[in-house]
C-alpha positions in Angstrom: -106.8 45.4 -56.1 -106.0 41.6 -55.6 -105.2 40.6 -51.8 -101.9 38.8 -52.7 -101.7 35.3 -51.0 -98.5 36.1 -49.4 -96.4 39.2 -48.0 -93.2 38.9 -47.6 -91.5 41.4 -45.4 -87.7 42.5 -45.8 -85.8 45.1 -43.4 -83.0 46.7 -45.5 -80.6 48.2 -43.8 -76.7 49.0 -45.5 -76.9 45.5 -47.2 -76.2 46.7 -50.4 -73.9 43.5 -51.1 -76.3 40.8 -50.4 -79.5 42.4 -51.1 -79.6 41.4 -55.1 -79.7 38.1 -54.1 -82.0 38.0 -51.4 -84.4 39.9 -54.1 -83.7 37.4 -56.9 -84.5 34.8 -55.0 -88.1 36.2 -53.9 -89.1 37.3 -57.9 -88.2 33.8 -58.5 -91.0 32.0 -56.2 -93.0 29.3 -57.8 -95.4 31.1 -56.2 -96.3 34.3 -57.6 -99.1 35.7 -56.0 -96.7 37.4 -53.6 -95.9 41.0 -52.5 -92.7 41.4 -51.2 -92.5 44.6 -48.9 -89.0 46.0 -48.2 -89.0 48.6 -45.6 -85.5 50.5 -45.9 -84.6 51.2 -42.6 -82.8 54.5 -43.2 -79.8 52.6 -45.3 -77.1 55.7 -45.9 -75.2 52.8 -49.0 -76.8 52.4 -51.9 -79.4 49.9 -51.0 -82.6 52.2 -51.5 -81.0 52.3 -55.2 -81.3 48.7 -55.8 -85.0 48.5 -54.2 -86.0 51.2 -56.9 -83.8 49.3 -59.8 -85.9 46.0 -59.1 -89.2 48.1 -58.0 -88.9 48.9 -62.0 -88.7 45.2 -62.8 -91.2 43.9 -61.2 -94.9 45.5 -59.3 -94.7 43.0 -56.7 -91.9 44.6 -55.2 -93.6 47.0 -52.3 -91.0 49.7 -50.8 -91.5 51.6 -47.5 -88.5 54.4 -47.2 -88.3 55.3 -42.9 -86.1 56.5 -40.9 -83.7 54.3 -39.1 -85.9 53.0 -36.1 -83.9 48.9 -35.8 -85.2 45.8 -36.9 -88.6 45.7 -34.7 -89.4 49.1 -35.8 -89.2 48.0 -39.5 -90.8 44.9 -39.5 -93.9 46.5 -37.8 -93.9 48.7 -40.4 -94.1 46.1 -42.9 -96.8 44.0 -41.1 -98.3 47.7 -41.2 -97.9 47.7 -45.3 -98.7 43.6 -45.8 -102.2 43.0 -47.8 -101.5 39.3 -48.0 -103.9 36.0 -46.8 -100.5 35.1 -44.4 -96.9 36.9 -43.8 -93.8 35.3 -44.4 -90.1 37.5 -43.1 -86.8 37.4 -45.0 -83.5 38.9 -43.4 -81.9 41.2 -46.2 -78.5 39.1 -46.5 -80.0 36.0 -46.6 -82.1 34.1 -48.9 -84.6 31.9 -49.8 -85.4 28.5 -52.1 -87.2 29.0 -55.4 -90.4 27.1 -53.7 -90.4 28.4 -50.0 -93.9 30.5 -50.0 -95.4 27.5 -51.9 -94.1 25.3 -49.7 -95.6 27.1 -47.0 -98.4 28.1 -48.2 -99.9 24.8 -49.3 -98.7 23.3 -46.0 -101.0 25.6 -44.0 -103.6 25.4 -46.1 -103.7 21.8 -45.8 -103.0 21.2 -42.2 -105.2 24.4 -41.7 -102.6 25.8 -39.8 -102.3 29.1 -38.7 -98.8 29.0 -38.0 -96.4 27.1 -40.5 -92.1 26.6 -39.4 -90.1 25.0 -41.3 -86.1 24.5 -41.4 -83.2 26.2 -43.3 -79.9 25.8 -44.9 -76.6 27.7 -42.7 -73.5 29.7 -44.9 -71.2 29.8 -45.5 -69.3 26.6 -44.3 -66.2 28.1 -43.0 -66.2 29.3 -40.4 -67.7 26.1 -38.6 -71.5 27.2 -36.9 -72.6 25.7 -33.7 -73.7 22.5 -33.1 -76.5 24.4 -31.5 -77.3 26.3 -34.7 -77.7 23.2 -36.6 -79.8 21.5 -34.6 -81.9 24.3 -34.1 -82.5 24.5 -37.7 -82.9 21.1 -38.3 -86.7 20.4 -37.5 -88.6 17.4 -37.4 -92.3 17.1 -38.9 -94.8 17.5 -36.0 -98.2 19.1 -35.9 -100.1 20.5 -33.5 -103.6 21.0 -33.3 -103.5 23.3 -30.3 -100.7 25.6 -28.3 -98.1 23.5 -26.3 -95.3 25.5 -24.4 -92.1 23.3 -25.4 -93.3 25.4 -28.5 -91.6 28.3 -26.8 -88.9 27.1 -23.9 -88.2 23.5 -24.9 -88.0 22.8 -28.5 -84.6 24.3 -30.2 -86.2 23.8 -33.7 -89.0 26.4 -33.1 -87.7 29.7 -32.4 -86.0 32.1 -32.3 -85.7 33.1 -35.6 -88.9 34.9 -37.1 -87.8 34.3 -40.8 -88.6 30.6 -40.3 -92.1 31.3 -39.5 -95.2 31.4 -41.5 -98.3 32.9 -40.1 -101.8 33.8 -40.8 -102.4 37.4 -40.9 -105.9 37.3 -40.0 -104.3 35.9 -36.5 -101.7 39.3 -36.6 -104.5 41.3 -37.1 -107.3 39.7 -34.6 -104.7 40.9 -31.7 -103.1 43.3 -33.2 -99.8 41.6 -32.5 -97.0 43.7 -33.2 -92.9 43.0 -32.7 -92.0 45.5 -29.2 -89.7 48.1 -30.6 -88.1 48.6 -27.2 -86.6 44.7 -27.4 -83.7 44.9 -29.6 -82.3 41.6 -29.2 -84.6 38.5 -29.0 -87.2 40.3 -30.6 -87.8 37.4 -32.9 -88.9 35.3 -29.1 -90.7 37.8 -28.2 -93.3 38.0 -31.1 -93.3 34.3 -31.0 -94.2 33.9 -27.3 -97.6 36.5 -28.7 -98.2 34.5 -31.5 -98.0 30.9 -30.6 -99.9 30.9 -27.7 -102.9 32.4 -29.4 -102.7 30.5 -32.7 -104.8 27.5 -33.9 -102.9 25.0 -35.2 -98.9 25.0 -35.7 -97.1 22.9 -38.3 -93.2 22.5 -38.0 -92.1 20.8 -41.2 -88.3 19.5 -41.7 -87.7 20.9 -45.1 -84.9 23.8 -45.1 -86.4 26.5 -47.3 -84.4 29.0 -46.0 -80.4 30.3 -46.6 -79.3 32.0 -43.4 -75.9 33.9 -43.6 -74.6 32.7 -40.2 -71.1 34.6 -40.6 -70.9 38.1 -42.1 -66.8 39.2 -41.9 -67.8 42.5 -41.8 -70.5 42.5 -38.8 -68.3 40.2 -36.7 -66.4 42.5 -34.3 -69.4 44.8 -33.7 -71.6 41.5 -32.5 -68.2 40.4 -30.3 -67.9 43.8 -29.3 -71.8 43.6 -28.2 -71.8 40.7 -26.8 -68.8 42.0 -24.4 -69.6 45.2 -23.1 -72.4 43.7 -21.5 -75.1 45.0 -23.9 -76.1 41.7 -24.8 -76.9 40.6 -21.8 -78.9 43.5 -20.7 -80.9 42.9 -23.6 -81.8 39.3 -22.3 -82.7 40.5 -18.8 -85.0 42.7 -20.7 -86.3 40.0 -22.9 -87.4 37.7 -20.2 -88.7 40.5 -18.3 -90.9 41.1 -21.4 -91.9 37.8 -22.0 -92.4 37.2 -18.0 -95.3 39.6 -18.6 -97.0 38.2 -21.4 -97.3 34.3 -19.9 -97.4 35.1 -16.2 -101.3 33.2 -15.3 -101.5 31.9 -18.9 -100.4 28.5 -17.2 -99.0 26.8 -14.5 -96.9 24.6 -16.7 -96.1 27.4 -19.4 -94.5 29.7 -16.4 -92.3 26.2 -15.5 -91.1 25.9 -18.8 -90.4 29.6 -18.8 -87.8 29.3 -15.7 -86.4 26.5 -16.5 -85.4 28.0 -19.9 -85.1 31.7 -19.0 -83.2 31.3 -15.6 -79.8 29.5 -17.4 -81.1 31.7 -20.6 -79.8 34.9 -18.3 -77.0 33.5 -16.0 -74.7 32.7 -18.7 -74.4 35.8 -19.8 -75.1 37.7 -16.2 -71.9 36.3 -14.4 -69.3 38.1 -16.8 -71.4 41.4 -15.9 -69.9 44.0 -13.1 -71.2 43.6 -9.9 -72.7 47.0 -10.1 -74.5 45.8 -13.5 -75.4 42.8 -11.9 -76.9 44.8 -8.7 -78.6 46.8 -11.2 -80.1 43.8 -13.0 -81.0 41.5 -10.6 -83.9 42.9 -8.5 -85.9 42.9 -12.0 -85.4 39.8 -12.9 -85.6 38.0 -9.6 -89.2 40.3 -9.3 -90.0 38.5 -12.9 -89.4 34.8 -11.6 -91.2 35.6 -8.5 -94.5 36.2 -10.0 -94.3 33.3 -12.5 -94.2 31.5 -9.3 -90.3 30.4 -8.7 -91.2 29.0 -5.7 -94.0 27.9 -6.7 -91.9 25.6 -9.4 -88.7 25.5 -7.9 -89.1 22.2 -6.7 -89.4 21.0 -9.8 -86.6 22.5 -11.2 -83.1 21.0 -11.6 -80.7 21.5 -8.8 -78.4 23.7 -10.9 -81.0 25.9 -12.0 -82.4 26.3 -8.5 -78.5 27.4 -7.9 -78.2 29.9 -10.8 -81.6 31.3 -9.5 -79.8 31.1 -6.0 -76.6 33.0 -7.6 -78.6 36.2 -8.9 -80.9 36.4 -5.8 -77.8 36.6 -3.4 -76.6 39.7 -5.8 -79.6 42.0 -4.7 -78.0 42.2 -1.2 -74.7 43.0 -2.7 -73.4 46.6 -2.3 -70.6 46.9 -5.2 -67.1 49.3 -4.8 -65.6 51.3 -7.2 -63.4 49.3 -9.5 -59.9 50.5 -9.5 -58.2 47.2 -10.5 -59.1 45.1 -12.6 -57.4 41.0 -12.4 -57.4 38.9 -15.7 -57.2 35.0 -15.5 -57.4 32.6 -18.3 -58.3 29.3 -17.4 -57.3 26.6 -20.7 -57.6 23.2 -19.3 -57.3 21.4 -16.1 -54.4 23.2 -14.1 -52.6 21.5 -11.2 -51.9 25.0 -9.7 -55.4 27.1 -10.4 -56.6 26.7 -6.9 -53.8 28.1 -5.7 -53.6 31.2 -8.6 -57.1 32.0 -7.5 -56.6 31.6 -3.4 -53.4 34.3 -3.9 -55.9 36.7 -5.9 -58.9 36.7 -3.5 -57.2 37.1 -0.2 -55.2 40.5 -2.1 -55.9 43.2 0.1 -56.8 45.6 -2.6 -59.8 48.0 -2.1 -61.9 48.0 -5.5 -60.4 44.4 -7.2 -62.9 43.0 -9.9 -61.1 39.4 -10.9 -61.9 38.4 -14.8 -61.8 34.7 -15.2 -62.2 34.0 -19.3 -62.9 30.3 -19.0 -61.0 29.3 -22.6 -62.7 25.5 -23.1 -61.4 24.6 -19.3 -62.1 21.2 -18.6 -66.2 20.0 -17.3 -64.6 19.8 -13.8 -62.3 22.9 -13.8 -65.5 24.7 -15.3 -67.4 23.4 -12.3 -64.5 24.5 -9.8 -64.7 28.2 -11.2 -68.8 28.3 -10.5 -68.0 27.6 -7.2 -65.9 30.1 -6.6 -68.0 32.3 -8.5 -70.9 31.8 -5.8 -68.1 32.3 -3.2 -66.8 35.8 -4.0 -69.1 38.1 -6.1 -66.0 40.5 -7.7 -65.5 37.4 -9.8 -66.8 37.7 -13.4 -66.7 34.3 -15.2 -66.5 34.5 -19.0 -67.3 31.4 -20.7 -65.6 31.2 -24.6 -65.0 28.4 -27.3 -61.7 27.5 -26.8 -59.5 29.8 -29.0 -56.0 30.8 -28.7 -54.7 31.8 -25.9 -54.3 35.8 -27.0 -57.8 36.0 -28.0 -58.7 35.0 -24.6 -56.4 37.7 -23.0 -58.1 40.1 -25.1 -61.8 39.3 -23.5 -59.9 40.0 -20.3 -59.2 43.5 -21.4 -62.3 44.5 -23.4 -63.8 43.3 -20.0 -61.9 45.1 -17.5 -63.1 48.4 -15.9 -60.6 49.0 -13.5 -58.5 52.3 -13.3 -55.2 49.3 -14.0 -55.4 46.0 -15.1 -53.0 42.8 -14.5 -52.7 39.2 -15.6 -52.1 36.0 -13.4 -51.3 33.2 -14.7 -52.9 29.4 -13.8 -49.9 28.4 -12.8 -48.5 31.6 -11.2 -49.3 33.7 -8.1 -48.9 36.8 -6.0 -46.3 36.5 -3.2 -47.9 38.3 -0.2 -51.6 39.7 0.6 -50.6 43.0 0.3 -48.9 42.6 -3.5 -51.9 44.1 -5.7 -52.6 46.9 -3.3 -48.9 48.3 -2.7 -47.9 47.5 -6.4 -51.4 49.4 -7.8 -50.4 52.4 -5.2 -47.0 53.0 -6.4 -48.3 52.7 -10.3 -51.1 55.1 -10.1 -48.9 57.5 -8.3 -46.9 57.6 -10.5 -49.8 57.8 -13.7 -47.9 55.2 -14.7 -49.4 53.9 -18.5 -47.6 50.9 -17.8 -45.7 49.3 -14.1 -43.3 46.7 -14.6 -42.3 45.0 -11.4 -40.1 41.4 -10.5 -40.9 38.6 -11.0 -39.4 34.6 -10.2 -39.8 31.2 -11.6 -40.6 28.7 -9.4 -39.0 24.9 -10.5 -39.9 22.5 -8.0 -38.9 23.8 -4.3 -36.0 26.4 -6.1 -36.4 30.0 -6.7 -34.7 31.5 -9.7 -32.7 35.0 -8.3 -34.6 38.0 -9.7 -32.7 40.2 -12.4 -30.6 43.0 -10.2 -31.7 46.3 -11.5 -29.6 49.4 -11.7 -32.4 51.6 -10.0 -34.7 52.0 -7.6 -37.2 54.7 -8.9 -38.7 55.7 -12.4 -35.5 56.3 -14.0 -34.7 52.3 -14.7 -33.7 52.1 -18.4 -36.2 50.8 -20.9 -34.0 47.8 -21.4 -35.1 46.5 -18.2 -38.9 46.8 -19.4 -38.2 45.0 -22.6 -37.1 41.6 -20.7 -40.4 41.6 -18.6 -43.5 39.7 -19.0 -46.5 40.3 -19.0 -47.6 39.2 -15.9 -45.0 41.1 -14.2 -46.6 44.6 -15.8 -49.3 46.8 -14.3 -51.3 48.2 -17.0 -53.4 51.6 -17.2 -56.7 50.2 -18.5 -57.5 53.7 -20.2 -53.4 53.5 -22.3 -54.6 50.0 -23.3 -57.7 50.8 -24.9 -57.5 54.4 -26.2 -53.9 52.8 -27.8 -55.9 50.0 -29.3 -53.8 47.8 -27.7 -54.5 43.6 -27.7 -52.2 40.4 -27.6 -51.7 38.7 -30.9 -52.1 35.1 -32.1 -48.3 34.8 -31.3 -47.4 31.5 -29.9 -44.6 31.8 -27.3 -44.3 35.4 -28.2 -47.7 36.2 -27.2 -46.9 38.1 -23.7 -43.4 39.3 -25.1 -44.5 41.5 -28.1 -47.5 42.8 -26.5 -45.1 44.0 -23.6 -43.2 45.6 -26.0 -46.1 47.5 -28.4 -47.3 48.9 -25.1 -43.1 50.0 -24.2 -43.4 51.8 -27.6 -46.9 53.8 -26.9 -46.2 54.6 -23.6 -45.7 57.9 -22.4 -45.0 57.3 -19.1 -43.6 54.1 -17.8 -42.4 53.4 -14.0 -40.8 50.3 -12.2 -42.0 48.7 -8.9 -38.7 47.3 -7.4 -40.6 44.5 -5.3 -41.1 41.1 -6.2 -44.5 40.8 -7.0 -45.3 37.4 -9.0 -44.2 33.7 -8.6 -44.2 31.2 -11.9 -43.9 27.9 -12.3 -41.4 27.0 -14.9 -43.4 26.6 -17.8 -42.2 23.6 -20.5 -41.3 25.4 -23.9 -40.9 23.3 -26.8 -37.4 23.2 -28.4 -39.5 23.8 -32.5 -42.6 25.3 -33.2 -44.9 24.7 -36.5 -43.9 27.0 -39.8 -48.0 28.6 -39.0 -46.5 29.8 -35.7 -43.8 30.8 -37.1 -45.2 32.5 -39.7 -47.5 34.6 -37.0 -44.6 35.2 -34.7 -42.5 37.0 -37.6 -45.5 38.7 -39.1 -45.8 40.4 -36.0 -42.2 40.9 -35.5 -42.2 42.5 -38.7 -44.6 45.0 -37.4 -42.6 45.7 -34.2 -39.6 46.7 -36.2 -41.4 49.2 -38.7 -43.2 50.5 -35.3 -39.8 51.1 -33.8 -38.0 52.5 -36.7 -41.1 54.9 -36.9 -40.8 56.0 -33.5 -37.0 55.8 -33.3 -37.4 53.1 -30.1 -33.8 52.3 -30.3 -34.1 49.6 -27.2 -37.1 48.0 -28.6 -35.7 47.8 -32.4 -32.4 46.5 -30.1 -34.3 44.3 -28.5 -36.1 42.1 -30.8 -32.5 41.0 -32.8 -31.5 40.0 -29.1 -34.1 38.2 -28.5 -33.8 36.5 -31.9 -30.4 35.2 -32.1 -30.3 34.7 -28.4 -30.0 31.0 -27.3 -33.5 30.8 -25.6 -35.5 31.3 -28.7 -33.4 30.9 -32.0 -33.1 27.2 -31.8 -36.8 27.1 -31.4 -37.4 29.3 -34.4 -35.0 27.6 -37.3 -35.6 24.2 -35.6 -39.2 22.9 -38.0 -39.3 19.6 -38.6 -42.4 19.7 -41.3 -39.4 19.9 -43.9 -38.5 16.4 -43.1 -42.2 15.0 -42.4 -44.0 16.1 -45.2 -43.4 15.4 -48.5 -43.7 17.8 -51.7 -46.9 15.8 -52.4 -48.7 17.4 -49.6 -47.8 20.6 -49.8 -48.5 21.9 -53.2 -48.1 25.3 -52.0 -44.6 25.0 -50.8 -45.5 24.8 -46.9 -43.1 22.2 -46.6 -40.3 24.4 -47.9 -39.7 26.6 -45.0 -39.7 29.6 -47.9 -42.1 32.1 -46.1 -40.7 32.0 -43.0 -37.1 32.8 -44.5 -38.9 35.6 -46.6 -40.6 36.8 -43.2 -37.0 36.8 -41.3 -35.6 38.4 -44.3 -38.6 41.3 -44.3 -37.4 41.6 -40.5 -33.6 41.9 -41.3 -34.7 44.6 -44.4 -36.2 46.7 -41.5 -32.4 47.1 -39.2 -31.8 50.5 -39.0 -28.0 49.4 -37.9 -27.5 53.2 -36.0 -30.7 52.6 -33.9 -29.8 49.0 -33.0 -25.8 50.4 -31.7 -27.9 53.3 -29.9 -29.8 50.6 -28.4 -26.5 48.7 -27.0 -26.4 45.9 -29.8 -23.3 44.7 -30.0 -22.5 45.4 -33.8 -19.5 43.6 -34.0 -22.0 40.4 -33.9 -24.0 40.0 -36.7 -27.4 40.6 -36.4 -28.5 38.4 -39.3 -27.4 35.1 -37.4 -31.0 33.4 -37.3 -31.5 34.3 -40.9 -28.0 32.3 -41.7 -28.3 29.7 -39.3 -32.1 28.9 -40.7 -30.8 28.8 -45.2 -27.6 26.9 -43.8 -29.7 24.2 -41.7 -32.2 24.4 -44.9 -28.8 23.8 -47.0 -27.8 20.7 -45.2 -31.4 19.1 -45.3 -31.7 19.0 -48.8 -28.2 17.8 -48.8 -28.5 14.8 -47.1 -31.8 14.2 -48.7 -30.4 14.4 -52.1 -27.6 12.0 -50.5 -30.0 9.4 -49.4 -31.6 9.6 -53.4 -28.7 9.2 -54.8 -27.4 6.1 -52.3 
C-alpha cells in the first residue's frame, strides 16, 4: 500500500454538530495524498455514524473506534494508526482551509523542516476572544535552523495548540514521542516541549490555515465550571512538573526561560486555590523550580516573579484550618473605602475564615493593593476575572466558597466589631439556619441611619422582616446555596434584593441575628436606569412571582408589588429617558418605544394572585397596578408633547 504523504489525526468525541464540516473540509485538500485518521473517543451521539457515512464516500478516511480514554489517549492512538511521510492534528469542531496540508507540506519540504507552524483564523466573532488569543495565532515568518527555547516559553505564536503544528513523523517515531495521557490539560505544551527540542529545523509561517471554534455555547459552563473548582489549576501544577522533567540539564538558558514563564504560568491560577490545595501543591512545584536551578536564575528574573516564587514557597510552611466560613469580596474599580472593608474582615476573630476576593477589572493599583495583602494573610484567595457584571462576579464568590456559611462585604461596607463573623456564624449554625439575616446601617458621612426595630428577638421574626434585608446583611448556608442552585442575576439595582428573596422562598429554615452586624456607606442610586436593565430586572421579577405563586409565599409575592410602587424604586423604573434621546431611526426594533418593558410589567401584574398578596399584608385598597399606570400615562404624555412640538 502507498505511504500517504500526510496523516491527519482527528479525536471525535460527541461532536456530532460540527463534525461534517470539519470532515468536508479535509476531503476537500488540494492535497490529496492524505489519510485522515479519526479516532472516536467512545462518542455515545451519533458521531461514529457520520465517520462510517463519509468512510463510504471516500478510502482516505481511516477510523479507530476506543473506548473513552481523553484527548491524549486518542491522539496517541492515532499517531499509533498514521502511515504518512509527516502528521498534521485537526480538533473535531474545528476546521481547516482547502490548501492547509499543501501549504504545509511544501513549506517543509522546502525549508527541509522537520517541524512546520503556521497561523489560524478564530470563530465565531461574537463573543469577542482575547487579545491574547489573537496574537497568539497571529505568527510572523521566521525559520530556524536549529532548537531555540523562546520556541517553547517566550514566543506566544508557537504553542500551545498542537493543531497548528506540522511535524515529520520520522522525528515521532525516532523517539518514540508520544502525548502523556496522565496531562489532561496543556497536553498540547507538553508534546511540544518533546518535539521541538529534538527537531531539526522549525518553520513558523504567518498564513492562517486553520478555523479554531474559540466559543462553543454548549461547552462553556463546564470549562467555567473547570476552571473554578480548582481543577484547572491542578492540572498546570502538573504540567510544569511534567515539563520540569523533560528540560531540567538540557540547558542553562532553556530552564531560565522555563521559570520565567512557568512561575506566573502557575501563580495566577494558584492564589484563588484553598490554602489546604495550595499546601498540597506547593512542595511539588517549588521541588520542580528548585532543580531547574531557581536560585541558580533567580537573579535574573524580574522582581515580581522572584515574589510569586516568594508567595508559593512561604505556603509550604503553612498549616491550613478547617474552613467553616467562607467571606466574599468583589473588588470593581478603585474604592476609597477597600482598605478599610478588608482591615474589618482580617482582624474578625472567626476560627476557620477563608476570605474570597474576585478582583472584577479593579484598577492596575487596586489590583496591586490586593497582591499585597494576599502575601500578608494566606486565608485570602484572589480571583482575577474580565470585568463582567457585578452578579457574575458574586457568583465566582460562591462556586468558590467552601465554608460551612458564606457572607458578602461590600467595598465600601464593613463589620462593626472583631468579634461580628464569629458570634453572628455561632448563632446561625446553631440554629442550622439555611439562611441568617442580621441588622444592618448606612453610613452618610459622620451619621448613622437607626436600624429597623424588629418585633422579635429569636427565630420567630416574620418573614417580612427578611424580605427588606440585603444581602450583605444575610448569613448563608453554603450547602442551601448550592444544592438550591442558587446565584445572583444580571439585575442591576435589584441584584442583592431578588437573590435575598429566591433564597427566602427555598429555605427551610431561616433565623434572625438581632445584632448589628454590617456598616454601609450610602451608596449613590441613579433616579432612571436603561430599558436593557429594565428589561433584566422585570424578567427576573417575572420569575419571582410565578416562584411565589407556586409555592404559595404570600410575603414574598407581597413583597415584590411593595417594592415596585414604593417611592424608592418606581420613579427609577418608569423614569427612561431613551424615549426622548433616540429617534425611531435608530431603533428599528422598537427599543425606543418602552413596549417591552410595559409587556414585562404587565406579564408581572398577570401573575397577582390578589388573595396571596392581602395574606401577605398588601394593602388592597391600593392598587397594585400603580407602576404599570404611572409608566402608559408618562408614555401617554410623551408622545403628547412630541406630537405638540410637530404640529407647532
Amino acid at each position: 500500500m502507498k505511504t500517504p504523504l500526510v496523516s491527519v489525526l482527528i479525536p471525535v468525541y460527541n461532536v456530532e454538530k460540527y463534525l461534517s464540516r470539519c470532515l468536508d473540509s479535509l476531503i476537500n485538500q488540494t492535497l490529496t495524498d492524505i489519510e485522515i485518521i479519526c479516532v472516536n473517543d467512545g462518542s455515545t451521539d451519533g458521531s461514529l455514524k457520520i465517520l462510517k457515512q463519509y468512510q463510504e464516500k471516500d478510502n482516505r478516511i481511516v477510523i479507530v473506534d476506543k473506548k473513552n480514554g481523553g484527548l491524549p489517549s486518542a491522539r496517541n492512538a492515532g499517531l499509533d494508526r498514521a502511515r504518512g511521510q509527516y502528521v498534521g492534528f485537526v480538533d473535531s469542531d474545528d476546521y481547516v482551509e482547502p490548501s492547509m496540508f499543501e501549504t504545509l507540506y511544501k513549506t517543509a519540504k522546502k525549508k527541509n523542516s522537520e517541524v512546520v507552524i503556521c497561523g489560524a483564523q478564530i470563530f465565531p466573532e461574537t463573543p469577542r476572544a482575547t487579545a491574547w488569543l489573537y496574537q497568539c495565532l497571529s505568527p510572523e515568518y521566521h525559520h530556524y535552523d536549529t532548537f531555540e527555547p523562546s520556541l517553547l516559553f517566550q514566543n506566544p505564536s508557537t504553542t500551545p495548540f498542537l493543531w497548528r503544528v506540522f511535524i515529520q513523523r520520522s522525528l515521532i517515531e525516532q523517539y518514540h514521542l508520544r502525548l502523556d495521557e496522565t496531562i489532561l490539560l496543556g497536553e498540547d505544551k507538553a508534546f511540544q516541549a518533546k518535539v521541538y527540542p529534538k527537531a531539526k529545523g522549525i518553520t513558523v509561517i504567518p498564513d492562517k490555515l486553520y478555523h479554531y471554534c474559540w466559543f462553543r455555547e454548549d461547552s462553556m459552563m463546564g470549562q467555567e465550571v473547570y476552571h473554578i473548582s480548582g481543577k484547572k489549576a491542578r492540572a498546570h501544577c502538573r504540567l510544569v512538573e511534567h515539563i520540569a522533567g523533560l528540560i531540567h540539564g538540557e540547558s542553562d538558558e532553556l530552564e531560565r526561560q522555563f521559570l520565567a514563564w512557568s512561575i506566573p504560568f502557575v501563580y495566577s491560577d494558584f492564589i484563588y486555590l484553598t490554602l489546604k490545595e495550595k499546601t498540597e501543591l506547593a512542595p511539588g512545584l517549588i521541588r520542580a523550580w528548585t532543580e531547574c536551578g531557581y536560585y541558580h536564575h533567580s537573579r535574573s528574573l524580574e522582581g515580581w516573579i522572584q515574589e510569586n516564587y516568594q508567595y508559593v514557597d512561604e505556603i509550604c510552611a503553612e498549616k491550613p484550618e478547617n474552613v467553616v466560613l467562607s467571606v466574599v469580596l468583589v473588588v470593581e474599580r478603585e474604592v476609597k473605602y477597600i482598605k478599610k472593608s478588608l482591615r474589618s474582615i482580617l482582624k474578625q476573630s472567626v476560627k476557620g475564615m477563608e476570605v474570597l476576593l474576585v478582583n472584577n477589572g479593579a484598577s492596575k493599583d487596586t489590583y496591586l493593593m490586593l497582591n499585597r495583602v494576599l502575601f500578608s494573610d494566606k486565608r485570602i484567595r484572589l480571583y482575577n476575572m474580565e470585568r463582567k457584571a457585578y452578579g457574575k462576579a458574586l457568583n465566582v464568590g460562591i462556586w468558590l466558597a467552601v465554608g460551612d456559611y458564606i457572607g458578602f462585604c461590600d467595598a465600601d461596607g464593613w463589620y462593626t466589631h472583631r468579634n461580628t463573623l464569629e458570634q453572628w456564624f455561632s448563632f446561625a449554625k446553631k440554629e442550622k439556619a439555611d439562611l441568617c439575616a442580621s441588622i444592618s446601617a448606612i453610613r452618610d458621612g459622620t451619621q448613622f441611619s437607626e436600624p429597623k426595630e424588629i418585633n422579635s428577638t429569636g427565630t420567630s421574626i416574620t418573614k417580612r422582616n427578611y424580605c427588606e434585608c440585603d444581602f450583605h446583611n444575610v448569613l448563608f448556608q453554603t450547602g442551601f446555596i448550592k444544592e438550591q442552585k442558587l446565584e445572583f442575576g444580571d439585575c442591576s439595582i435589584f441584584t442583592g434584593m431578588i437573590f435575598v428573596w429566591m433564597s427566602l422562598m427555598k429555605s427551610s429554615v431561616r433565623t434572625f441575628y438581632t445584632e448589628l452586624t454590617h456598616i454601609q456607606r450610602r451608596r449613590y442610586i441613579p433616579d432612571q436606569i436603561s430599558s436593557e436593565e429594565c428589561g433584566r430586572i422585570f424578567a427576573a421579577l417575572v420569575q419571582v412571582m410565578k416562584i411565589s405563586k407556586e409555592l404559595q409565599d404570600a410575603e414574598i409575592h407581597a413583597n415584590v408589588l411593595h417594592v415596585l410602587n414604593g417611592d424608592r424604586y418606581k420613579n427609577i423604573l418608569i423614569r427612561n429617558r431613551k424615549t426622548k434621546t433616540l429617534s425611531t431611526k435608530e431603533c428599528p426594533n422598537g427599543e425606543n418605544s418602552q413596549i417591552k418593558t410595559i409587556e414585562s410589567l404587565y406579564e408581572i401584574m398577570k401573575s397577582v394572585d390578589p388573595k396571596l398578596l392581602a395574606k401577605g399584608g398588601y394593602d388592597l385598597e391600593q392598587p397594585y397596578t400603580v407602576i404599570l399606570c404611572e409608566l402608559i400615562a408618562g408614555r401617554h404624555k410623551f408622545l403628547a408633547d412630541l406630537s405638540n412640538r410637530y404640529h407647532d
